[in-house]
C-alpha distance (Angstrom), angle and dihedral (degrees) to the residues before:
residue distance angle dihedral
X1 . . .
X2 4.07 . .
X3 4.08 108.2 .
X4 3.86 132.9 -100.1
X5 3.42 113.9 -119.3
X6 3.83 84.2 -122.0
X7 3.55 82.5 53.9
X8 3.83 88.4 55.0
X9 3.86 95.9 43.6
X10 3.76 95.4 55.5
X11 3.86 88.7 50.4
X12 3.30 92.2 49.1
X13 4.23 94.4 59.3
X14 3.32 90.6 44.1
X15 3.70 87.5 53.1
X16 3.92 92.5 50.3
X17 3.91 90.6 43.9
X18 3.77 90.9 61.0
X19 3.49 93.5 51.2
X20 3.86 96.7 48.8
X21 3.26 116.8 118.0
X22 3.43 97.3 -158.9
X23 3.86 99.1 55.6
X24 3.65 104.4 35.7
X25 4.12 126.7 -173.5
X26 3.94 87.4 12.5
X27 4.02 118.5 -152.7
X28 3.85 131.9 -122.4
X29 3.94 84.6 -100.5
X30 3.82 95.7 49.5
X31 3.70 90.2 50.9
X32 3.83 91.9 52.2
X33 3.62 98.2 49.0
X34 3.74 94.7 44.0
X35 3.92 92.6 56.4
X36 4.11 92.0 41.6
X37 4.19 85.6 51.9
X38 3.85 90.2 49.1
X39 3.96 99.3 41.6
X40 3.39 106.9 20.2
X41 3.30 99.1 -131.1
X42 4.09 136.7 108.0
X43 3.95 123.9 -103.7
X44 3.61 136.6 -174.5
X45 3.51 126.1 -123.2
X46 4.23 84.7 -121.6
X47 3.91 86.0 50.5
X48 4.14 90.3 60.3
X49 4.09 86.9 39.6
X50 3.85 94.8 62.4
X51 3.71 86.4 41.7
X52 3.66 95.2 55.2
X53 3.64 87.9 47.1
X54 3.69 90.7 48.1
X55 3.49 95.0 56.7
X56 4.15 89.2 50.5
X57 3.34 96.0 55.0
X58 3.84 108.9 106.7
X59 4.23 118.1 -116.7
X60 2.68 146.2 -41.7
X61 4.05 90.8 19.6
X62 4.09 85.7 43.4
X63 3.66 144.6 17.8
X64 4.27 93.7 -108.5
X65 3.90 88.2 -116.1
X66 4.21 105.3 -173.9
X67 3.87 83.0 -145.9
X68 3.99 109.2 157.7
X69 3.67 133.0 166.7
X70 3.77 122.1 -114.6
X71 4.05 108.8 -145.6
X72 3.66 91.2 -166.5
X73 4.11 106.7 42.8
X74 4.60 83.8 34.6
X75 3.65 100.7 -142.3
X76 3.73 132.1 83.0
X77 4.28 129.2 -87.3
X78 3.52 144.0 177.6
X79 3.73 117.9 -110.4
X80 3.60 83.1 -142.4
X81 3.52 123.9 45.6
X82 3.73 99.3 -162.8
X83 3.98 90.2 60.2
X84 3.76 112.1 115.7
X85 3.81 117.6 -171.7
X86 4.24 92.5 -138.4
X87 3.69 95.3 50.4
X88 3.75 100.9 -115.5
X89 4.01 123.8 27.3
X90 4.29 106.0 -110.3
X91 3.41 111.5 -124.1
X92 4.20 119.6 -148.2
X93 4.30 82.7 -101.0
X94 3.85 86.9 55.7
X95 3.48 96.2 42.3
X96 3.93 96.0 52.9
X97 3.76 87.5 46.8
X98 3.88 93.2 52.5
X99 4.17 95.1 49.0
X100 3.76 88.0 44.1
X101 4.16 99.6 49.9
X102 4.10 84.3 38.9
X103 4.22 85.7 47.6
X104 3.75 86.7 47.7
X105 4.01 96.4 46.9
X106 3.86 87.9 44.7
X107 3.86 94.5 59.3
X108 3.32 99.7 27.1
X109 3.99 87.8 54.1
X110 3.65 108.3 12.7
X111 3.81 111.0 163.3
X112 3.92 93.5 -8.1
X113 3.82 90.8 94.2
X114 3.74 130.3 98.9
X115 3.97 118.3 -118.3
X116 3.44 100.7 -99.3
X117 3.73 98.7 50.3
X118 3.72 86.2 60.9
X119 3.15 93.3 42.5
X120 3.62 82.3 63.0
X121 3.45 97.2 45.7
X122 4.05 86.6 54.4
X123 3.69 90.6 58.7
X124 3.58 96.5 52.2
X125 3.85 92.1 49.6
X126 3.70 86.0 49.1
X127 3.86 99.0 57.8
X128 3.97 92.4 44.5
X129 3.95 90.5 46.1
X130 3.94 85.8 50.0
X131 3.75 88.7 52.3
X132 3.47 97.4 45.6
X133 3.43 116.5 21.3
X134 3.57 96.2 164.3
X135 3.46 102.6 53.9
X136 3.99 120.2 133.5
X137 3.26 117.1 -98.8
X138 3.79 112.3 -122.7
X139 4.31 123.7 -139.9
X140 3.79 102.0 -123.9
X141 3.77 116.4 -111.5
X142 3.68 94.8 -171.1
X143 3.44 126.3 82.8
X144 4.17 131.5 165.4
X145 3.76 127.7 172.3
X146 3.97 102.4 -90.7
X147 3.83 111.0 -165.8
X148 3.78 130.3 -150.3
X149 3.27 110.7 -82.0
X150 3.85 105.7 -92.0
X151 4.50 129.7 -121.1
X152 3.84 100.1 -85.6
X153 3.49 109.9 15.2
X154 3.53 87.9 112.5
X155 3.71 84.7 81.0
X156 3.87 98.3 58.9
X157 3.92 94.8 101.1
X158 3.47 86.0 62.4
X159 3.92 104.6 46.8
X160 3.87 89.4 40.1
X161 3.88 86.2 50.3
X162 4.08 87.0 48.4
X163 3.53 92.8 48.5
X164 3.89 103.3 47.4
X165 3.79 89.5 44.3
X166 3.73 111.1 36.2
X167 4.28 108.6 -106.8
X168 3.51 129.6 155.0
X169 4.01 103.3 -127.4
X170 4.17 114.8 -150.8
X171 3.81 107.6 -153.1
X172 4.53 134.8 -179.8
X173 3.93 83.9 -127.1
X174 4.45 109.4 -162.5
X175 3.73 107.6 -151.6
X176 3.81 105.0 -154.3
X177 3.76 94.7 -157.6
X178 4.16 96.4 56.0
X179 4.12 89.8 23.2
X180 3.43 94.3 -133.7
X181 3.81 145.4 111.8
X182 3.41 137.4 -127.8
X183 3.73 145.2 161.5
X184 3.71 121.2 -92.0
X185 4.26 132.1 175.7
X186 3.54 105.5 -148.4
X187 3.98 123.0 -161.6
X188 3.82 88.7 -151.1
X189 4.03 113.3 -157.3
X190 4.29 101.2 165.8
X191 3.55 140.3 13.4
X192 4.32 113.5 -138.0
X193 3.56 130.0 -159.8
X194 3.56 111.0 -176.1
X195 4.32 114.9 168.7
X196 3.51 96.2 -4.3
X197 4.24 99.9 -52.6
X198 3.93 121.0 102.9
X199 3.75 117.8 -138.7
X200 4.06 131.0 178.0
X201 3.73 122.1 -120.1
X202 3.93 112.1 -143.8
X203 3.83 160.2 112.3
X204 3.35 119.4 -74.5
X205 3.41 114.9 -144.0
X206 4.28 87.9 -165.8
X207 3.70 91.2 51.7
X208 4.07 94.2 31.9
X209 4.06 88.0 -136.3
X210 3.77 142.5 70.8
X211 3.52 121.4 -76.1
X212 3.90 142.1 155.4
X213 3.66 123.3 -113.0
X214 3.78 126.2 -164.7
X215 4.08 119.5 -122.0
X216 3.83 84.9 -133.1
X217 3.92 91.9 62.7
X218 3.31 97.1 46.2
X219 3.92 132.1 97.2
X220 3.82 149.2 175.5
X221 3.98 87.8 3.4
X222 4.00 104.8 -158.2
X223 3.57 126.2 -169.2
X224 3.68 120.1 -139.2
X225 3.71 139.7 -149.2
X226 3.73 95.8 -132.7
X227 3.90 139.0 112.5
X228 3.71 111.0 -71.4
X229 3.81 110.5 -127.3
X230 4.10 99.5 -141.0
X231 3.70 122.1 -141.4
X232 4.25 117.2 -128.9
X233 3.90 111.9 -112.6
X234 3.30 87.2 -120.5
X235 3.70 101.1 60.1
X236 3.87 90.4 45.9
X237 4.08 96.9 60.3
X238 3.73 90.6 51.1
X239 3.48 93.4 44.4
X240 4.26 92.2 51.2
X241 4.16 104.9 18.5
X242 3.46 101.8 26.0
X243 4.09 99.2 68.5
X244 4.15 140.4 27.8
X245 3.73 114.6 -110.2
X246 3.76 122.5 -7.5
X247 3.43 125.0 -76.6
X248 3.89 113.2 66.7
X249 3.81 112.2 -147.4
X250 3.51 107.0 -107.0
X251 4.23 124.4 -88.1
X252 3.49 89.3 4.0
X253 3.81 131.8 130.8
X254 3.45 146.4 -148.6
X255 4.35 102.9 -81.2
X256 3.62 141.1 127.8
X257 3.55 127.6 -61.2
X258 3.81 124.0 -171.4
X259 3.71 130.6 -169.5
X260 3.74 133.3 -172.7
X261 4.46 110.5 -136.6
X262 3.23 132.2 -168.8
X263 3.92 127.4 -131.6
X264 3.85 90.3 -90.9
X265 3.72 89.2 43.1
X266 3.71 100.7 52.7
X267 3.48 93.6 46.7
X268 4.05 84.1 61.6
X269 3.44 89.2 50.0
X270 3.74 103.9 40.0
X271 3.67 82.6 49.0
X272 3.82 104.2 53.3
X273 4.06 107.6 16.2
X274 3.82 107.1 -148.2
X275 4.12 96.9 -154.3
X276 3.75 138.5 19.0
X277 3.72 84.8 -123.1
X278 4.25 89.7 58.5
X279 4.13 107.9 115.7
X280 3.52 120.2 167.6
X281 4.11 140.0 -152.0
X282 3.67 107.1 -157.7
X283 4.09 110.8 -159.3
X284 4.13 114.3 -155.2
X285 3.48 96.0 -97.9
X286 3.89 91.7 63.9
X287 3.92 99.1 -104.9
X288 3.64 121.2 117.5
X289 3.74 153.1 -168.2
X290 3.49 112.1 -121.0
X291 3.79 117.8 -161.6
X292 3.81 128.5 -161.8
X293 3.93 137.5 -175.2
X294 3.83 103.4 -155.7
X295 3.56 150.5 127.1
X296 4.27 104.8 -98.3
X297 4.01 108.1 -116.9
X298 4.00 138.9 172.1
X299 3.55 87.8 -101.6
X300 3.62 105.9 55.8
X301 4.01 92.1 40.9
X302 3.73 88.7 62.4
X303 4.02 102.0 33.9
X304 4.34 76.2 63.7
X305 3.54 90.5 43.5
X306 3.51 89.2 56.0
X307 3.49 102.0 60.3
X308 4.11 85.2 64.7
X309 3.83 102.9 -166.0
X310 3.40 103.0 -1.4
X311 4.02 98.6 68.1
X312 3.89 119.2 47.0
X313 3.71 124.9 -173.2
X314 4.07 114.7 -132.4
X315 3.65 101.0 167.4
X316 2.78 139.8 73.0
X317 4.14 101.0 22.4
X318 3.92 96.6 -146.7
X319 3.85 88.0 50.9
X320 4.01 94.8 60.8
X321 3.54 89.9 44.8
X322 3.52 93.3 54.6
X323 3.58 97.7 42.7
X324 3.93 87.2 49.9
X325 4.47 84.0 56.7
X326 3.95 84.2 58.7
């Protein structure tokens, strides 16, 4: 069973009261005060046992604590007095540089992170809080756009999980265009956000090819103990680097796409390329030609689209037309 991080804090002051020098070979009583001053809350002698015990038990299901108990002296010791429950002792350097990566992650991810990364996250904070409690607390001087949390995320641990270690995935999949639902096994190989929505990258086993299915569509995600189908390498870097957004337009392939911008445009574009592919002619008057080698999708017909006068499709014909039908 993984650890609370209350479960963590109170091994972590018993930790630093067996390594005081101040109170050495520290009693059952000692140990319960000290963790009631620190967290304010009441333990039982039994709680602080299992803990103990806990932090005996050899690794991975421990942390292979030489913890014995000296009849004569009454209290508790290590057997070795360089053991340290964390590993390695933080210094104020490592501290800063924990709070300021977990700062970074926070803004950079906020809410867009499954349960047991922040779960993670909490444990870190928790062991540099325990070892400096008194730190001062710094105003933030980061800030990103952090989105509600999105329909179906919830079920990120799960495709993440399927992903790094090969499971099928059943899913109740809602298809907006024919509102209905129906059951799909998914061989899931990546998870995509693209503008602030999180899809799955995978074969379908219905459809007997890849395709991309939105988190918000998805429900009651199973996973199943069945052979994984596995996706070529191939297929998988056309399917993520070889177009903009997510949902190719159908029978079309990888070719050039050129588009006429204005001044305003190209200073967008210049400014934030969209693809690796992107290469631009700038004329003297600021406008460009922007030329792209991708596969055509949803995405990229209506990122154009948006630009309204500014941007206008030259190439291929059949794309301008259908961005025109939008």
């Amino acid at each position: 069973m993984p650890l609370s991080k209350l479960g963590f804090r109170r091994l972590q002051i018993i930790d630093k009261c067996l390594r005081s020098n101040m109170y050495k070979y520290p009693n059952m009583e000692f140990l319960i005060k000290a963790i009631e001053k620190r967290l304010l809350l009441d333990v039982s002698i039994e709680t602080i046992q299992k803990d103990i015990a806990y932090m005996k038990m050899p690794s991975p299901n421990g942390f292979d604590a030489p913890i014995y108990y000296d009849r004569a002296r009454r209290g508790y010791a290590y057997s070795d007095p360089s053991y340290v429950l964390a590993g390695v002792p933080l210094t104020d350097h490592d501290y800063n540089t924990i709070i300021e990566s977990v700062a970074i992650i926070q803004a950079i991810a906020g809410s867009r992170i499954g349960d047991k990364f922040t779960s993670a996250m909490e444990k870190v904070l928790s062991i540099t809080l325990e070892e400096f409690p008194n730190s001062p607390k710094s105003y933030p001087i980061l800030q990103t756009m952090n989105p509600q949390q999105s329909r179906g995320f919830e079920h990120f641990d799960i495709f993440y999980d399927a992903c790094q270690n090969k499971k099928p995935v059943s899913v109740i999949h809602y298809s907006y265009t024919k509102r209905r639902f129906s059951s799909l096994t998914i061989h899931p190989f990546m998870i995509k956000e693209f503008e602030n929505k999180w899809y799955v990258l995978g074969y379908s086993e219905k459809h007997d090819e890849i395709r991309t299915f939105g988190f918000d569509r998805i429900y009651s995600p199973i996973a199943l103990k069945k052979p994984y189908r596995y996706t070529d390498r191939k297929i998988i870097d056309e399917k993520t680097q070889e177009y903009y957004g997510v949902y190719p337009i159908p029978n079309q392939a990888k070719q050039q796409i050129v588009i006429r911008a204005n001044a305003l445009a190209t200073n967008y574009f210049e400014a934030n390329p969209i693809h690796t592919s992107q290469r631009l002619e700038k004329n003297e008057n600021g406008s460009s030609t922007i030329y792209f080698h991708l596969i055509p999708t949803l995405e990229l017909s209506r990122l154009f689209l948006s630009y309204g006068r500014h941007v206008r499709t030259l190439e291929p014909q059949w794309l301008s037309s259908f961005i025109n039908k939008l």
